[in-house]
C-alpha positions, -999 to +999 in steps of 0.1 A: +580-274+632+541-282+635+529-302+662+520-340+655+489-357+667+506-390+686+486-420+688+493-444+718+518-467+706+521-480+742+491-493+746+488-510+712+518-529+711+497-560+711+464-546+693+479-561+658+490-600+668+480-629+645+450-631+661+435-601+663+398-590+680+377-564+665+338-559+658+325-549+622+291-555+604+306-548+567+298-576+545+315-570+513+291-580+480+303-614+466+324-604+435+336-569+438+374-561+445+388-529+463+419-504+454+437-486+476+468-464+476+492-458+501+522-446+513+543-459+546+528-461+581+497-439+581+484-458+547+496-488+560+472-485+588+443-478+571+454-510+549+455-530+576+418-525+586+411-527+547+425-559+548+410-572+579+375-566+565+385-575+527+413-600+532+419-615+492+390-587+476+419-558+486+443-544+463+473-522+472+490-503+451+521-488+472+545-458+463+579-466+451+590-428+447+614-436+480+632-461+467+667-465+462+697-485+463+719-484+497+751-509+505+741-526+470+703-538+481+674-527+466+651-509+495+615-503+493+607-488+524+566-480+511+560-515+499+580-530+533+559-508+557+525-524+543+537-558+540+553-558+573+516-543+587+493-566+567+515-594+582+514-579+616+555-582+618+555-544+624+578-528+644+552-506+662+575-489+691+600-478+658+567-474+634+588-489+606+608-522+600+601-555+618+592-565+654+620-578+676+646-569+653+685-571+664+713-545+648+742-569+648+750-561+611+747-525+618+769-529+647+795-545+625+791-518+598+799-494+623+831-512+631+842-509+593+832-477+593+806-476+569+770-452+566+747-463+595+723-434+588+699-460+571+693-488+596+687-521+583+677-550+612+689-584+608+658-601+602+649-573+575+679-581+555+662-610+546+633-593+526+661-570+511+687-593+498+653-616+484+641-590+467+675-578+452+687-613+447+649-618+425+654-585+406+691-591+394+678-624+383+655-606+360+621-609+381+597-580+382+590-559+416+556-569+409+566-607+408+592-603+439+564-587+458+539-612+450+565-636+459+576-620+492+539-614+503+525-652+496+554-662+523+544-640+545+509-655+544+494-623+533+458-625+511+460-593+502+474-583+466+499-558+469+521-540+441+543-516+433+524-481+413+555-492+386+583-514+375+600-480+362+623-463+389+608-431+402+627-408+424+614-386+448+635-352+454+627-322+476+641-289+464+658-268+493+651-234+503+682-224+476+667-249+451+694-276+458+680-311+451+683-337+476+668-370+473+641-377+493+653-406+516+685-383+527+661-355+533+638-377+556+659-401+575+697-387+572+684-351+578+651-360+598+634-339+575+652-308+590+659-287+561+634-267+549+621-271+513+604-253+488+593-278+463+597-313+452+598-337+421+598-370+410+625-381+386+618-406+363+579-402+365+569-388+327+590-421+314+573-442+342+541-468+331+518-481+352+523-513+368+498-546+358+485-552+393+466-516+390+462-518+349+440-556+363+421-534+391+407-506+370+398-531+339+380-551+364+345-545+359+335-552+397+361-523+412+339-511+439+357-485+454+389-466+456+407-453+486+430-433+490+449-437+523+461-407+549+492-414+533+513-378+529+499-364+502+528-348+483+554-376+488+534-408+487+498-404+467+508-375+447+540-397+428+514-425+424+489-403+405+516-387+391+523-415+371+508-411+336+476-426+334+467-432+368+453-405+379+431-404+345+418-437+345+409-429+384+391-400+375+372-420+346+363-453+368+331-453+377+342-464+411+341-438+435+368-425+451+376-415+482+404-400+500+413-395+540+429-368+556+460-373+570+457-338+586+437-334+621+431-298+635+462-284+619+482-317+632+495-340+611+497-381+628+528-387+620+558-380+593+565-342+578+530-335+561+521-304+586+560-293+580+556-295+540+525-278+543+536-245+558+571-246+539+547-249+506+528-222+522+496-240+521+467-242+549+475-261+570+448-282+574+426-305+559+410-282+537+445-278+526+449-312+518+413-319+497+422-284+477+459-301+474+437-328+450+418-308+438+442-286+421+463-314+409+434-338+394+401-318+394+373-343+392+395-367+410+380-370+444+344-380+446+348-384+489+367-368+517+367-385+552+381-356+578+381-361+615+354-351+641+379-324+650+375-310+617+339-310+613+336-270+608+357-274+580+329-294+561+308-267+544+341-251+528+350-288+516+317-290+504+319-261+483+348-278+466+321-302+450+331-332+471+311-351+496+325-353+528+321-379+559+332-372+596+348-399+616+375-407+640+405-405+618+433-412+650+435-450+643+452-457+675+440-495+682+431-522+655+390-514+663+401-479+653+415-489+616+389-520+611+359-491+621+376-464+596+379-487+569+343-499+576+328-464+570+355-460+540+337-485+521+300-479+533+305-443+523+317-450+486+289-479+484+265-451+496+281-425+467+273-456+444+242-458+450+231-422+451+251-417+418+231-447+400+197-434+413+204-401+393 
């Protein structure tokens, strides 16, 4: 399996409290509004500096592909990983889940015998039996999200990419289907794959929270997180209509690589890559987008590591920025998310001077 690029979780246990420290000079302009899409805990770090510089301008639109239903709740890992971040509740030593959780139900599931491969903490069965109660009542995801987010005290706006279910699968070496969240957290992602697919997506609309962002005129920019980009931006754009009304915005947008020197941060992107026998690398990933949605991509942030890479990435037609992708502290995601949105205000600009 390819190495993983750690970042220090010990020394940033405290760098997301409720009252967090960090320098920055962006000054958003007064009436423009900001998308970005993301996946679990790399997006959701990059949404978290977003959202520190942004706070109620930010818009999230998280990946629901994972999904699914386990001991009768309705789990959202994606949309649970951001709100838990934005709200600086994160479980940072675990990277997913809440902070000083306790496994007494899991403990007593144990005793009856039942699946424990799945862990849910006490305190987040709270946000799972909320959001199944609000759906079986008839409420949207959109609506129990809203809902679930406003109590959290969270300004951002954060949705779901649709109300239709979506099902990620990967495709074993002997073609065997096996859904996505059995793949990555019953099998840690052990089995090798050669191919994946999203059930549901051609019947799947987009949601309202992203159909408001890309009809609002003053949609400055688009970002797309260092989210993996097969599993959790690529069933996003899948989506029909996303991915086209994207490309047609005349917001610019931008996409980071969750890939540094062949490594990825964290989750099975560098492991997908080479079973998909792609390069691994972030070359890789921009000619992963590029292939998918040509025209897509207007910007590609890669890290210092990978500045070599930058005339190839170039050639692709797509401007590229170098920075310090590794967002190990809070100053680390507020500082990428900074030159996130001076670079697509800089592609703005140079675009209307043409």
């Amino acid at each position: 399996m390819p190495k993983q690029v750690h970042s220090d979780s010990q020394t940033n246990q405290n760098s997301t409290q409720s009252t967090p420290s960090f320098q920055s000079e962006f000054k958003p302009e007064a009436e423009s509004i900001y998308l970005a899409l993301s996946g679990g805990v790399g997006g959701a770090k990059l949404a978290l500096g977003l959202h520190q510089l942004l706070s109620e301008k930010l818009h999230i639109m998280a990946n629901t592909s994972d999904d699914f239903r386990h001991l009768g709740l309705n789990i959202c890992p994606d949309l649970d990983t951001v709100m838990y971040t934005l709200a600086t509740l994160n479980n940072k030593e675990l990277g997913w889940g809440l902070a000083g959780e306790t496994w007494q139900f899991m403990d007593a599931l144990e005793q009856l015998n039942q699946p424990q491969w799945f862990r849910l903490g006490d305190r987040d069965l709270a946000t799972h039996v909320t959001r199944t109660d609000g759906l079986n009542q008839g409420q949207s995801l959109s609506q129990v999200t809203q809902q679930l987010t406003q109590a959290l005290g969270i300004n951002a706006t954060l949705f779901p990419m649709t109300e239709q279910t979506v099902s990620t699968f990967v495709r074993l070496k002997d073609g065997t289907p096996l859904a996505f969240q059995e793949y990555f957290v019953k099998q840690q992602c052990q089995p090798e794959i050669s191919g994946y697919y999203f059930q549901g997506v051609d019947a799947a609309r987009p949601s309202q929270g992203f159909l408001d962002c890309i009809e609002d005129r003053n949609l400055a920019a688009i970002i797309l997180c260092p989210s993996n980009p097969f599993v959790s931006i690529e069933p996003i754009l899948s989506v029909p209509g996303i991915a086209q009304a994207l490309a047609k915005h005349p917001a610019p947008v931008i996409a980071v690589s969750p890939i540094i020197a062949g490594q990825a941060v964290k989750g099975p992107t560098a492991k997908m890559m080479t079973e998909l026998n792609m390069p691994l690398s972030a070359l890789g990933v921009a000619e992963f987008y590029q292939k998918q949605h040509p025209g897509l991509l207007d910007g590609f942030i890669i890290d210092h590591q990978d500045q070599a890479l930058q005339p190839a990435l170039e050639d692709l037609g797509i401007a590229i920025l170098t920075s310090n992708t590794l967002m190990n502290t809070l100053q680390d995601r507020v500082t990428l998310a900074e030159q996130c949105l001076s670079f697509a205000a800089k592609l703005t600009h140079e675009h209307s001077s043409l």
